[in-house]
mmCIF file of the N, C-alpha and C atoms, coordinates in Angstrom:
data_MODEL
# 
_entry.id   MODEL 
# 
loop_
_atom_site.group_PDB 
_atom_site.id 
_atom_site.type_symbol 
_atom_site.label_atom_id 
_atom_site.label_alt_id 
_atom_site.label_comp_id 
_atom_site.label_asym_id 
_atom_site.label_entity_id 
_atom_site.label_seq_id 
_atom_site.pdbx_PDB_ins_code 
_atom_site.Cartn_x 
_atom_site.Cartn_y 
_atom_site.Cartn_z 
_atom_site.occupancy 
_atom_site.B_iso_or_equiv 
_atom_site.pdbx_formal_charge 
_atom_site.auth_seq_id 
_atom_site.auth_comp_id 
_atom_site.auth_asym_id 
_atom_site.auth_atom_id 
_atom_site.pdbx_PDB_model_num 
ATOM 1   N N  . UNK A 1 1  ? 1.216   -18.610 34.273 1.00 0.00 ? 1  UNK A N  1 
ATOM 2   C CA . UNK A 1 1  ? 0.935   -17.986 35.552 1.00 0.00 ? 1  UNK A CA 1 
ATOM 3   C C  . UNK A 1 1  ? -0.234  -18.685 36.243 1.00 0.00 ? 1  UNK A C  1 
ATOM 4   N N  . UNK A 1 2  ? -1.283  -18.759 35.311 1.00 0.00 ? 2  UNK A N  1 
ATOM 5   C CA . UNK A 1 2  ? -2.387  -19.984 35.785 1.00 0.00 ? 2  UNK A CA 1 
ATOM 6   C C  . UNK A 1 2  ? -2.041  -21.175 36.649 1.00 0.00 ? 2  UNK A C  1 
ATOM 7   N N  . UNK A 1 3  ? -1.534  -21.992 36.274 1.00 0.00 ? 3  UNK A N  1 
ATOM 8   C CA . UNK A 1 3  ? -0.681  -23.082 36.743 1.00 0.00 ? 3  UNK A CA 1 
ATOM 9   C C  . UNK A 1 3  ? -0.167  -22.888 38.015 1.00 0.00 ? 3  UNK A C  1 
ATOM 10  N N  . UNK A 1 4  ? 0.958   -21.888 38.115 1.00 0.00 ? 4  UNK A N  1 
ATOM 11  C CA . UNK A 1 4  ? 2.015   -21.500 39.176 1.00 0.00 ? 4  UNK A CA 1 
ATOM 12  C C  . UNK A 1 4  ? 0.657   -21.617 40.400 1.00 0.00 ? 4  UNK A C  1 
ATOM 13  N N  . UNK A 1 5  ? -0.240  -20.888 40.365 1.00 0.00 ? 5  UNK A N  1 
ATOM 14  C CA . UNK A 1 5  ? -1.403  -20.488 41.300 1.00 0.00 ? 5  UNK A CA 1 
ATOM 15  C C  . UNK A 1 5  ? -2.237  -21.432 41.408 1.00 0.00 ? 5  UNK A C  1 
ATOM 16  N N  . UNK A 1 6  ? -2.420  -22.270 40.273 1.00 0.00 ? 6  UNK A N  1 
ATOM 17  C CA . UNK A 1 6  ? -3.204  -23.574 40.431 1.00 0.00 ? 6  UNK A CA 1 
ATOM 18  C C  . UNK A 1 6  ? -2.312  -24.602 41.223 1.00 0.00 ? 6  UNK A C  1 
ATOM 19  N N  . UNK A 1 7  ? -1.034  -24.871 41.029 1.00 0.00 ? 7  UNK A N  1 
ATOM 20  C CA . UNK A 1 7  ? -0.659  -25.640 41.946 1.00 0.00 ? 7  UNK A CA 1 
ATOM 21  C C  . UNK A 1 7  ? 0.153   -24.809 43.217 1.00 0.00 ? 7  UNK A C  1 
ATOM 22  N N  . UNK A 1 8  ? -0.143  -23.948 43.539 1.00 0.00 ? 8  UNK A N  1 
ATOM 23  C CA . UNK A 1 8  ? -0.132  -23.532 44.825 1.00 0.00 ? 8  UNK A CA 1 
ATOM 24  C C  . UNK A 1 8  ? -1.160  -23.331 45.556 1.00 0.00 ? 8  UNK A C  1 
ATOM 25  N N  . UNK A 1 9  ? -2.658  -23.449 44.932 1.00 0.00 ? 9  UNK A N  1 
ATOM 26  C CA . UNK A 1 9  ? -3.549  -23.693 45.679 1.00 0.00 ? 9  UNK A CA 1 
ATOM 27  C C  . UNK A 1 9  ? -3.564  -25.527 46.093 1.00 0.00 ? 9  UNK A C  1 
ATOM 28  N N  . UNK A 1 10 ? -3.167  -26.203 45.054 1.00 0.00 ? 10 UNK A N  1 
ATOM 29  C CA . UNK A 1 10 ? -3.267  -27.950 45.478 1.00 0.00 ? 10 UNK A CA 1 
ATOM 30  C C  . UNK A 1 10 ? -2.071  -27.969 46.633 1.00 0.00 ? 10 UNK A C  1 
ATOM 31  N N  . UNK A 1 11 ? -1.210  -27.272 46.328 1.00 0.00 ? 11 UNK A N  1 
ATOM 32  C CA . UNK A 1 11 ? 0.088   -27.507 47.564 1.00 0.00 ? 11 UNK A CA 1 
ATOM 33  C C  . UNK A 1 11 ? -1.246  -27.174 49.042 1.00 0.00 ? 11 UNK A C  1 
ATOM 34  N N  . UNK A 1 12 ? -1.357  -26.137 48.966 1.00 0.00 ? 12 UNK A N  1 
ATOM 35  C CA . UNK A 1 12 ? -2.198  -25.433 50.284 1.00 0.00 ? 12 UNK A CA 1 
ATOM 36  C C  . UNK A 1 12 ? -3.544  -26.889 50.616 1.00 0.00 ? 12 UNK A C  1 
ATOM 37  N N  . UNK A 1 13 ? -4.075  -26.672 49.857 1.00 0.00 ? 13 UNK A N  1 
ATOM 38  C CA . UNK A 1 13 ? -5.050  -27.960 50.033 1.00 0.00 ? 13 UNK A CA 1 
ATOM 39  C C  . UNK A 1 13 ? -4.632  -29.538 50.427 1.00 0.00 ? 13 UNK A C  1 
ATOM 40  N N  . UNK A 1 14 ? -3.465  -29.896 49.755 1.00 0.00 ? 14 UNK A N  1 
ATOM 41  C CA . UNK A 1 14 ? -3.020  -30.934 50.175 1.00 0.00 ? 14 UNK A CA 1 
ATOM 42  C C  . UNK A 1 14 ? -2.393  -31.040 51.698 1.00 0.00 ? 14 UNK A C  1 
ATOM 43  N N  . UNK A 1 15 ? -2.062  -29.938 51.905 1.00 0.00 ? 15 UNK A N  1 
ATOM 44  C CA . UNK A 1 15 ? -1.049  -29.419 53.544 1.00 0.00 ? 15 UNK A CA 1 
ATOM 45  C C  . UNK A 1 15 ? -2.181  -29.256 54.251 1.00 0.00 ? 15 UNK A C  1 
ATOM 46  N N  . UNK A 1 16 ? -3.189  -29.046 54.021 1.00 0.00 ? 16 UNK A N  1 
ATOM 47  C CA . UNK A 1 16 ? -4.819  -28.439 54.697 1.00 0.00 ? 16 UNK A CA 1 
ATOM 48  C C  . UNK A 1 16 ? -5.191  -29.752 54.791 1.00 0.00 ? 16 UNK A C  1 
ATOM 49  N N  . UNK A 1 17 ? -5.301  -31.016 54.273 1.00 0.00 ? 17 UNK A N  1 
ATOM 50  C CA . UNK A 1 17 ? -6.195  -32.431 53.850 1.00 0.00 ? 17 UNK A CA 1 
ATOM 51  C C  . UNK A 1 17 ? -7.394  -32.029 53.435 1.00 0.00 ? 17 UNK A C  1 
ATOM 52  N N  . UNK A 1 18 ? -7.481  -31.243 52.653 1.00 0.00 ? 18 UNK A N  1 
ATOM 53  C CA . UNK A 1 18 ? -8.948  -30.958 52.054 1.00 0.00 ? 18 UNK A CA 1 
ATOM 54  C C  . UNK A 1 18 ? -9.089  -32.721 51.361 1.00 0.00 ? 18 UNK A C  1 
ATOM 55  N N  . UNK A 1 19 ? -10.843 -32.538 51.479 1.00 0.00 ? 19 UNK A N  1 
ATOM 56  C CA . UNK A 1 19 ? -11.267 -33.858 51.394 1.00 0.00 ? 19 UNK A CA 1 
ATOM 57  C C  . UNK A 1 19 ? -10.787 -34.592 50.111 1.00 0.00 ? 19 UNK A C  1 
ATOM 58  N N  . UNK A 1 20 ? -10.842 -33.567 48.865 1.00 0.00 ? 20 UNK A N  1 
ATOM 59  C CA . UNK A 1 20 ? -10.868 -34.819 47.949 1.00 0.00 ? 20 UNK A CA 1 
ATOM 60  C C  . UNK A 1 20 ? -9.258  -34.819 47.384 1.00 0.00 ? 20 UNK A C  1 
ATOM 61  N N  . UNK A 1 21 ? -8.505  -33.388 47.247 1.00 0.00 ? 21 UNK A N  1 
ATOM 62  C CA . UNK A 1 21 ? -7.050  -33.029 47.252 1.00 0.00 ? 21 UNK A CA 1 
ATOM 63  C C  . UNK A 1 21 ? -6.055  -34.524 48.177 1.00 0.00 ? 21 UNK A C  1 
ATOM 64  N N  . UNK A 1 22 ? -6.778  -34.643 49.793 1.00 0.00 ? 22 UNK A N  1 
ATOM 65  C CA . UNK A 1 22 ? -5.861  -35.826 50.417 1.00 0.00 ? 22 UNK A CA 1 
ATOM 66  C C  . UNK A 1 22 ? -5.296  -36.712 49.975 1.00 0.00 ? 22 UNK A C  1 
ATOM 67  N N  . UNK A 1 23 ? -6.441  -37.635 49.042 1.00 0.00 ? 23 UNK A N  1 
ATOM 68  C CA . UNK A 1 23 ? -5.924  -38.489 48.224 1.00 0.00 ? 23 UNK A CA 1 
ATOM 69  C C  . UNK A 1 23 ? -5.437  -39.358 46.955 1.00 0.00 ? 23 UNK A C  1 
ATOM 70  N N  . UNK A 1 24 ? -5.260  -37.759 46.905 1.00 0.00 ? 24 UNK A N  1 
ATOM 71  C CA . UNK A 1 24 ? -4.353  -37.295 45.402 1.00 0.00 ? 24 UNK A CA 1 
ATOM 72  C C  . UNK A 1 24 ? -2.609  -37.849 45.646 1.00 0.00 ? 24 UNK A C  1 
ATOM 73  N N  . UNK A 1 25 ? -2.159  -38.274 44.739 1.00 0.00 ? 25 UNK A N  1 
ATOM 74  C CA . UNK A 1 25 ? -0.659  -38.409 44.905 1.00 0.00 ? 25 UNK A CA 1 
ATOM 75  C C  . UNK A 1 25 ? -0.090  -37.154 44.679 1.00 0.00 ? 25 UNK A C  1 
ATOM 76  N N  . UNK A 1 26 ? 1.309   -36.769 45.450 1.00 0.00 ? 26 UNK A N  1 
ATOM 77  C CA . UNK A 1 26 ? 1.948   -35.767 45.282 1.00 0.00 ? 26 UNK A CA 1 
ATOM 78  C C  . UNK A 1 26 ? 2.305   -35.847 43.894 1.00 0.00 ? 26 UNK A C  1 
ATOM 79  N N  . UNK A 1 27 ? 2.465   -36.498 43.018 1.00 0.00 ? 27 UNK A N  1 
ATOM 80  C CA . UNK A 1 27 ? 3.240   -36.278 42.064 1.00 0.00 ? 27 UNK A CA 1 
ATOM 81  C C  . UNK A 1 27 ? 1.755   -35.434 41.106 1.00 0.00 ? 27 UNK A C  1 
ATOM 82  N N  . UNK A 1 28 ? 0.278   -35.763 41.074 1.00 0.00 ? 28 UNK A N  1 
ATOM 83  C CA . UNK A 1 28 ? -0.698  -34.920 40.212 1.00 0.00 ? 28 UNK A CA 1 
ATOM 84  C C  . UNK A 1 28 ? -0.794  -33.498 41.066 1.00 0.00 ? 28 UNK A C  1 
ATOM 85  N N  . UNK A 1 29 ? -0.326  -33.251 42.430 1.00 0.00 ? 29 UNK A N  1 
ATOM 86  C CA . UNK A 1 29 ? -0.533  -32.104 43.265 1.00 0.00 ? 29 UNK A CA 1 
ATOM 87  C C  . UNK A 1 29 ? 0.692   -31.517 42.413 1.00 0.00 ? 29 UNK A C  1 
ATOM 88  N N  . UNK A 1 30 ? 2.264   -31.497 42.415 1.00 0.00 ? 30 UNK A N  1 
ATOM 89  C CA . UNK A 1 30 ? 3.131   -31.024 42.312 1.00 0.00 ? 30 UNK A CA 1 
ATOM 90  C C  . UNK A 1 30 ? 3.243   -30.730 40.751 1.00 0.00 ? 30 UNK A C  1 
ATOM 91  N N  . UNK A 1 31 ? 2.073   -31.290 39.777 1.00 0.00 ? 31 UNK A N  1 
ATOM 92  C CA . UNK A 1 31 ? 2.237   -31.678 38.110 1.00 0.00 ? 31 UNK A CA 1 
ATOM 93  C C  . UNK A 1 31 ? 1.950   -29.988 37.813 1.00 0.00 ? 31 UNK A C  1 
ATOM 94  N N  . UNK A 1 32 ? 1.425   -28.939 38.170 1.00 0.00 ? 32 UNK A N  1 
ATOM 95  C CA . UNK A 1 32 ? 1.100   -28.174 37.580 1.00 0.00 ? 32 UNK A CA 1 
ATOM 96  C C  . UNK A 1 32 ? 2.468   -27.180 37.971 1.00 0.00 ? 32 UNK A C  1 
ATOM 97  N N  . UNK A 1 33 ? 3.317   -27.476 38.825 1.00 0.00 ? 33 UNK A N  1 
ATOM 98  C CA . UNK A 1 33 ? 4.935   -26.364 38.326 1.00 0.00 ? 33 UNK A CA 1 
ATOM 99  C C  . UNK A 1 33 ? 5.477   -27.035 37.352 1.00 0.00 ? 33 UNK A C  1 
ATOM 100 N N  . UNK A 1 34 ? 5.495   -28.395 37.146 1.00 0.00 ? 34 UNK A N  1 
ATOM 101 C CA . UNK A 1 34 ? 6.182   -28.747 35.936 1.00 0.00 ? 34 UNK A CA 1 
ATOM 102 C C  . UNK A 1 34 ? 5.677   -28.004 34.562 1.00 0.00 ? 34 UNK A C  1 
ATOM 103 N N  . UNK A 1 35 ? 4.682   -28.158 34.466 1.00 0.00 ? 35 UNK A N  1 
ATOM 104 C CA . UNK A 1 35 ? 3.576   -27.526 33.135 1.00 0.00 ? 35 UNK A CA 1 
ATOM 105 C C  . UNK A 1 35 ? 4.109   -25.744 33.359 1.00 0.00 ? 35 UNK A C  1 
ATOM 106 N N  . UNK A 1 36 ? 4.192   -24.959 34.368 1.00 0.00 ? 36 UNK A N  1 
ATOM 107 C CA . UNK A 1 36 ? 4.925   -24.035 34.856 1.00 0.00 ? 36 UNK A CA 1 
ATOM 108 C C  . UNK A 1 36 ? 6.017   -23.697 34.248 1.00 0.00 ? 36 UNK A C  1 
ATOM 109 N N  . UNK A 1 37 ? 7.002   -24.659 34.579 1.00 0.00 ? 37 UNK A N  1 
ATOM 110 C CA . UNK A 1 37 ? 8.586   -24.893 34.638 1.00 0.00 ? 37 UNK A CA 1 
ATOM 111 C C  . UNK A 1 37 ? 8.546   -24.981 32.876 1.00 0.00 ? 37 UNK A C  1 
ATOM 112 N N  . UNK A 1 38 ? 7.516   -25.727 32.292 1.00 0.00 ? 38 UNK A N  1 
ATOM 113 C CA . UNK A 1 38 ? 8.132   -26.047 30.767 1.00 0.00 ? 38 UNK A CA 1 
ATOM 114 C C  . UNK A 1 38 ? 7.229   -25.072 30.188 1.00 0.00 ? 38 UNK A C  1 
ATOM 115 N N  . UNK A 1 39 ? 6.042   -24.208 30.258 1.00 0.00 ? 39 UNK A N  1 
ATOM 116 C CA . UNK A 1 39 ? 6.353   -23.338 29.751 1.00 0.00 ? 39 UNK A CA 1 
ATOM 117 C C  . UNK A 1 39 ? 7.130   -22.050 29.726 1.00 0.00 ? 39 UNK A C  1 
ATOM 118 N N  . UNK A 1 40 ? 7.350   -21.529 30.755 1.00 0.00 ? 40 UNK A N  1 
ATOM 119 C CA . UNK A 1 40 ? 8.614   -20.672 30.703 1.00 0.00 ? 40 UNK A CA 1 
ATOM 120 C C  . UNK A 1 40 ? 9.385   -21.078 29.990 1.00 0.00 ? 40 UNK A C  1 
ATOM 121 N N  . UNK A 1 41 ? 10.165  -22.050 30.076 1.00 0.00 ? 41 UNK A N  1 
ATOM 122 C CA . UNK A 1 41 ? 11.408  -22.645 29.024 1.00 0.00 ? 41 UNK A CA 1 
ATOM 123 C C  . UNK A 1 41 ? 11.110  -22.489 27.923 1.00 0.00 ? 41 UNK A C  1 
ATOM 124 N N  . UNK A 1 42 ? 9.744   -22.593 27.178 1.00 0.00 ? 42 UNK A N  1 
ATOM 125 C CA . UNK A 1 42 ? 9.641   -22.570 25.915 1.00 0.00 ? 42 UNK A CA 1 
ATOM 126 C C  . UNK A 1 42 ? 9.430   -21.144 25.683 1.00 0.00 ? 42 UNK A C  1 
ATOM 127 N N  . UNK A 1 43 ? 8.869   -20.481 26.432 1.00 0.00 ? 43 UNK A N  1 
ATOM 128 C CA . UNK A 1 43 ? 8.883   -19.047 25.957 1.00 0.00 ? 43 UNK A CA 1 
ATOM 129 C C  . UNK A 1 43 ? 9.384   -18.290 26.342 1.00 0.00 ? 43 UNK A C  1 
ATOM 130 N N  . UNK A 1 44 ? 10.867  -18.921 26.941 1.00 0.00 ? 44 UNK A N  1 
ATOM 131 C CA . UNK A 1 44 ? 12.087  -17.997 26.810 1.00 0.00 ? 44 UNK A CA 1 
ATOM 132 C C  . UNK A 1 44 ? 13.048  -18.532 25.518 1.00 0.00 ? 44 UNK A C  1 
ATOM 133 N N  . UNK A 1 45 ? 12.518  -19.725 25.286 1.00 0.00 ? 45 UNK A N  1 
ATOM 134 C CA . UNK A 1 45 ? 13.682  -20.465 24.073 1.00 0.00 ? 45 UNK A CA 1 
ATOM 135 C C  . UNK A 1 45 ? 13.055  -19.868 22.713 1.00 0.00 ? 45 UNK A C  1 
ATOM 136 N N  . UNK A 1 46 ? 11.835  -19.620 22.825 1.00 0.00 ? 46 UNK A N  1 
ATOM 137 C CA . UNK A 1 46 ? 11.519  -19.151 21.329 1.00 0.00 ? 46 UNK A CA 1 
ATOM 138 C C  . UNK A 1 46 ? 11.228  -17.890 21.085 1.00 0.00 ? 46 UNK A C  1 
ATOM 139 N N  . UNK A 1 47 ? 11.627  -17.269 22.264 1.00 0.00 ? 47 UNK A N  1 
ATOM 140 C CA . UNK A 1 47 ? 11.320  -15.455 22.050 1.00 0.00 ? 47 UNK A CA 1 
ATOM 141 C C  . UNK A 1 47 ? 10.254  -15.062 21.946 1.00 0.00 ? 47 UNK A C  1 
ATOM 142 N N  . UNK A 1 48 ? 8.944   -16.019 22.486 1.00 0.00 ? 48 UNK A N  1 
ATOM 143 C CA . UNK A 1 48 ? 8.121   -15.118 23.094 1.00 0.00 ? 48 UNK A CA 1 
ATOM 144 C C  . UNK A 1 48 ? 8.005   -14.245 23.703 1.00 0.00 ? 48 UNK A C  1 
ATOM 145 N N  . UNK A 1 49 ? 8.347   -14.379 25.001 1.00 0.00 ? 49 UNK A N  1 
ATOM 146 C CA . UNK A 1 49 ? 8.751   -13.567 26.137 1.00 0.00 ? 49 UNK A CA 1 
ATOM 147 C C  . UNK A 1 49 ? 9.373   -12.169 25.539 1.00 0.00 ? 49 UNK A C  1 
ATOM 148 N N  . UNK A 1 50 ? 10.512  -11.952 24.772 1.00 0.00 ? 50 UNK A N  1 
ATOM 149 C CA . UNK A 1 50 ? 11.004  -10.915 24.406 1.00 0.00 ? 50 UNK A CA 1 
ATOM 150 C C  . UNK A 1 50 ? 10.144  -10.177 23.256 1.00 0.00 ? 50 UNK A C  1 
ATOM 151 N N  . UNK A 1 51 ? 9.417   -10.763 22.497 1.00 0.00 ? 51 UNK A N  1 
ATOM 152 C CA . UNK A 1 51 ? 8.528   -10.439 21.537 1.00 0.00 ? 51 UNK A CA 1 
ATOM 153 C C  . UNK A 1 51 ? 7.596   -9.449  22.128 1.00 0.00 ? 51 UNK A C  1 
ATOM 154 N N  . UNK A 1 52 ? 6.849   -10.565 23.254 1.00 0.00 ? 52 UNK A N  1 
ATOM 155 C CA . UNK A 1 52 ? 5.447   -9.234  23.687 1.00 0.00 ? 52 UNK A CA 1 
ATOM 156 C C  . UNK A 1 52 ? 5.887   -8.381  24.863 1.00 0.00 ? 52 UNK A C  1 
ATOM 157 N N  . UNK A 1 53 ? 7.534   -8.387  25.292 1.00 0.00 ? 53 UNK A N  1 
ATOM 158 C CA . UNK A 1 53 ? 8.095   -7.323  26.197 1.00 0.00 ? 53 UNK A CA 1 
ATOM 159 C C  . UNK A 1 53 ? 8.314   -6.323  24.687 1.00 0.00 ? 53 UNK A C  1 
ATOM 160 N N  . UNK A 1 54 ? 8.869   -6.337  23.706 1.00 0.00 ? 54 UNK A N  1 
ATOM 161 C CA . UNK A 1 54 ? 8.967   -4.901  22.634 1.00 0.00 ? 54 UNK A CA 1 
ATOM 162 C C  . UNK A 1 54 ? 7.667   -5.237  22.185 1.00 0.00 ? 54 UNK A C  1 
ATOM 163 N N  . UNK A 1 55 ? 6.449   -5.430  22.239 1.00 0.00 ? 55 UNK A N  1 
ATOM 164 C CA . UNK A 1 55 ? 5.398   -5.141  21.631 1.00 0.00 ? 55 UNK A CA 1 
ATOM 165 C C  . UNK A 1 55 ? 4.906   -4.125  22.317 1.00 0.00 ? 55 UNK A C  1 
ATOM 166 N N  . UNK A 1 56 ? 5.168   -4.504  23.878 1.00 0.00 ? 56 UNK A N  1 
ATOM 167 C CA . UNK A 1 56 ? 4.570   -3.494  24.898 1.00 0.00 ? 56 UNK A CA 1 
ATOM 168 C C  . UNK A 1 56 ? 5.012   -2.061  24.875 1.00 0.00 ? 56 UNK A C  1 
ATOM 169 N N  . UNK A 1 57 ? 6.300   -2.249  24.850 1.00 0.00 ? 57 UNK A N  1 
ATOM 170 C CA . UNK A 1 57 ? 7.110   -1.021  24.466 1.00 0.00 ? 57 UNK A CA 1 
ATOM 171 C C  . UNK A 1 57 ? 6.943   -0.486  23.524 1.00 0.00 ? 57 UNK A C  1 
ATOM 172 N N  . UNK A 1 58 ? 6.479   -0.990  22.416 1.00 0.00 ? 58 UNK A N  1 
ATOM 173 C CA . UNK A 1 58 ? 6.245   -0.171  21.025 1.00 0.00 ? 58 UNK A CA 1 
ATOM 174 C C  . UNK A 1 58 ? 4.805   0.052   21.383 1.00 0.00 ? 58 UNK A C  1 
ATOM 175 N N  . UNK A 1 59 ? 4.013   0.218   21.650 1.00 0.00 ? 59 UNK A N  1 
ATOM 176 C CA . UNK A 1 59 ? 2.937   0.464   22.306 1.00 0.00 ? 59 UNK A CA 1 
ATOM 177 C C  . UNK A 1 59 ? 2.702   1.324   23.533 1.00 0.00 ? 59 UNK A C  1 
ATOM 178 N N  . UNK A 1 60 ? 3.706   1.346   24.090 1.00 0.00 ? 60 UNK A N  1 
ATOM 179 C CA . UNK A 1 60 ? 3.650   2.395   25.246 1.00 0.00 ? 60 UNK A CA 1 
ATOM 180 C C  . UNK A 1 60 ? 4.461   3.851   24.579 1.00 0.00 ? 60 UNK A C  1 
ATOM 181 N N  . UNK A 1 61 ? 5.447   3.716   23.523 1.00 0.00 ? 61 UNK A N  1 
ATOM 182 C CA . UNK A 1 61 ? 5.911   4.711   22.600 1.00 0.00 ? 61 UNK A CA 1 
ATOM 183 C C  . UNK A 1 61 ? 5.024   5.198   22.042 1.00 0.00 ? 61 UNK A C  1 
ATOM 184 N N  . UNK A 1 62 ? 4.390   4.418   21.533 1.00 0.00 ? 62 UNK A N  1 
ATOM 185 C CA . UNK A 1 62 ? 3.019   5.448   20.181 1.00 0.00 ? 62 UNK A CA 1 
ATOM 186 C C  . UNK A 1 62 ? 2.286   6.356   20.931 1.00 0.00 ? 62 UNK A C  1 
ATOM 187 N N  . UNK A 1 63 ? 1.999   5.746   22.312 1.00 0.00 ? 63 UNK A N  1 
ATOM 188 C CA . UNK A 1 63 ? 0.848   6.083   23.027 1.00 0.00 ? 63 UNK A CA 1 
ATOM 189 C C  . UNK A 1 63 ? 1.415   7.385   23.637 1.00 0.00 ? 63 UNK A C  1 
ATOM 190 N N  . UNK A 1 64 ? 3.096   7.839   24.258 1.00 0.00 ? 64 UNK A N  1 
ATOM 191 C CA . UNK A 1 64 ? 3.645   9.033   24.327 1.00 0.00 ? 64 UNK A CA 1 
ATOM 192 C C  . UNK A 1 64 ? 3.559   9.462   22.871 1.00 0.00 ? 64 UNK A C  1 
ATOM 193 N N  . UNK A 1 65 ? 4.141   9.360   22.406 1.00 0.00 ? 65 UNK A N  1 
ATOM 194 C CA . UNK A 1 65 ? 4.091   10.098  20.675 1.00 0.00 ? 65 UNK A CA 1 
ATOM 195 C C  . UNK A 1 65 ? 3.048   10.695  21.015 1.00 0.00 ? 65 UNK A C  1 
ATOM 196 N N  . UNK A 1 66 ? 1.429   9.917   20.651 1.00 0.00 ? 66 UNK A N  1 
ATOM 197 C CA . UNK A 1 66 ? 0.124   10.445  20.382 1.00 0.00 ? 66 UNK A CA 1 
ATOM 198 C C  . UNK A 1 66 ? -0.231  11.485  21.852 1.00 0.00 ? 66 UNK A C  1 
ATOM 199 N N  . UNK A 1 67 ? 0.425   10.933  22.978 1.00 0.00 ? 67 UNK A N  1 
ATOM 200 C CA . UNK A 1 67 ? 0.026   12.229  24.106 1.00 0.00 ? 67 UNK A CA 1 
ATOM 201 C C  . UNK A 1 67 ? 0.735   13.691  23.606 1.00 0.00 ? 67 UNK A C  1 
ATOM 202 N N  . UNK A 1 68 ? 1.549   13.467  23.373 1.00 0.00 ? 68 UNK A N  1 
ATOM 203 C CA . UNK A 1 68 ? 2.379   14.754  22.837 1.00 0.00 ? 68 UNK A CA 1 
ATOM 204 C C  . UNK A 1 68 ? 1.595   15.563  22.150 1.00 0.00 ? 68 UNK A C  1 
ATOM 205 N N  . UNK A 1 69 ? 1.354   14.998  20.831 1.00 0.00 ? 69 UNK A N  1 
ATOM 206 C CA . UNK A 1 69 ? 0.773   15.242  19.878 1.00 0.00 ? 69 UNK A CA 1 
ATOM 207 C C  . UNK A 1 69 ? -0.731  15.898  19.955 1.00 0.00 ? 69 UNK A C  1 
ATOM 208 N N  . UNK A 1 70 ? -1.580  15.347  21.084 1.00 0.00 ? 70 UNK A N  1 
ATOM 209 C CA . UNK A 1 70 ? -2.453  15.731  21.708 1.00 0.00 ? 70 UNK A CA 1 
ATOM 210 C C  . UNK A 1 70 ? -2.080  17.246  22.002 1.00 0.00 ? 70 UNK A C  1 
ATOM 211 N N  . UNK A 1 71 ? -1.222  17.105  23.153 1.00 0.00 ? 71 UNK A N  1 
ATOM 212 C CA . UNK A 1 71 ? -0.298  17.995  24.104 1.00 0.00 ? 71 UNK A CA 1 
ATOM 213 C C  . UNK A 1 71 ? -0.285  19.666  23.043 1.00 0.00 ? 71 UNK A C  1 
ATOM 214 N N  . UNK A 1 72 ? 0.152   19.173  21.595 1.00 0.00 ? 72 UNK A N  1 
ATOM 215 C CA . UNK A 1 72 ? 1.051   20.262  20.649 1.00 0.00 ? 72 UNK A CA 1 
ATOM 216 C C  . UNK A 1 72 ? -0.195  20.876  19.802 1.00 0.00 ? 72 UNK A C  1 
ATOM 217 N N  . UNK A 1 73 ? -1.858  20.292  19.979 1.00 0.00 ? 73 UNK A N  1 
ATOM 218 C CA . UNK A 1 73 ? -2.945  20.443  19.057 1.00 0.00 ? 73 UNK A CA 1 
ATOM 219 C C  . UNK A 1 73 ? -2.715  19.976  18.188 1.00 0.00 ? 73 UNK A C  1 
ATOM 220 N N  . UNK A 1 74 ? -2.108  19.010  17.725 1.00 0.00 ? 74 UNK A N  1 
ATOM 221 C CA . UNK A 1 74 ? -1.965  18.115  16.645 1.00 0.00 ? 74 UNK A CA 1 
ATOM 222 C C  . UNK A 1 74 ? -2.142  16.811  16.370 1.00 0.00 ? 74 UNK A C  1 
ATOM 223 N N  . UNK A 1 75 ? -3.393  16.306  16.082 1.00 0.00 ? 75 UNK A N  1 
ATOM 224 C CA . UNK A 1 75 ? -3.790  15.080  16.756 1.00 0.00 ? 75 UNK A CA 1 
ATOM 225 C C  . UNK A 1 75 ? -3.234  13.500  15.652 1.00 0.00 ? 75 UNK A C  1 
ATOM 226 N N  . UNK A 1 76 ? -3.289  14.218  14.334 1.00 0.00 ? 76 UNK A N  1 
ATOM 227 C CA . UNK A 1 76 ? -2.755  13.622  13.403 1.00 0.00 ? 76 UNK A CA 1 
ATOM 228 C C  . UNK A 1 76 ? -1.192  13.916  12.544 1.00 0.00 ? 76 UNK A C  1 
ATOM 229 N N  . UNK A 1 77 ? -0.147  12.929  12.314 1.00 0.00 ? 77 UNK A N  1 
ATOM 230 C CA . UNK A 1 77 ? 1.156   13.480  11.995 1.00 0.00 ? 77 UNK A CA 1 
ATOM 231 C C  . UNK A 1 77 ? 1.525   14.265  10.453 1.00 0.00 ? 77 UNK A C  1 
ATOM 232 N N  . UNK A 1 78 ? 1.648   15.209  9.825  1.00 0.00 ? 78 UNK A N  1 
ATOM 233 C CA . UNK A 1 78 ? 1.967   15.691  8.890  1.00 0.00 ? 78 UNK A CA 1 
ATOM 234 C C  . UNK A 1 78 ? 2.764   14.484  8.065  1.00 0.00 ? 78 UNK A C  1 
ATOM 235 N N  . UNK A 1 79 ? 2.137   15.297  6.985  1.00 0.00 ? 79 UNK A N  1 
ATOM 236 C CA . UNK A 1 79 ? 2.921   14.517  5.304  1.00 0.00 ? 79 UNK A CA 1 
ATOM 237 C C  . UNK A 1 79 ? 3.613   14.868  5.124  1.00 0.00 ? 79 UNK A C  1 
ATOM 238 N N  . UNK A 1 80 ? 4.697   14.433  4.659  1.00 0.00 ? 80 UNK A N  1 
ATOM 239 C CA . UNK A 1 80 ? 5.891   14.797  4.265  1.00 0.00 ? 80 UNK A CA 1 
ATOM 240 C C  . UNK A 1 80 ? 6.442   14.556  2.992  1.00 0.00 ? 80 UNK A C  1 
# 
């Protein structure tokens, strides 16, 4: 996400002629969607991406569980 915003600020700067951005080649202005472009790919190819989407979710579950639980005066779960 860094990146995406880092080279959309060099796009803006380069379209602006900011002083030292001008005479930069497009190809080091345009280098940070590539770095963009290939990580996404990798962390959709290796299941990152899906990893810390159910981490979140298992984490936003506990956290209802434990409101409940709050909710019922029961702050800790019985033994069984």
């Amino acid at each position: 996400m860094y990146t995406l915003v880092l080279g959309i600020l060099l796009v803006l700067l380069k379209y602006f002629e900011v002083s030292p951005v001008v005479a930069w080649s497009w190809w080091w202005v345009l280098s940070p969607f590539a770095v963009s472009a290939a990580w996404w790919t990798w962390a959709d190819a290796s299941g990152h991406s899906k990893r810390k989407a159910m981490e979140k979710m298992e984490q936003r579950r506990k956290d209802r569980l434990n409101k409940s639980r709050e909710a019922l005066g029961r702050s800790t779960p019985r033994r069984r």
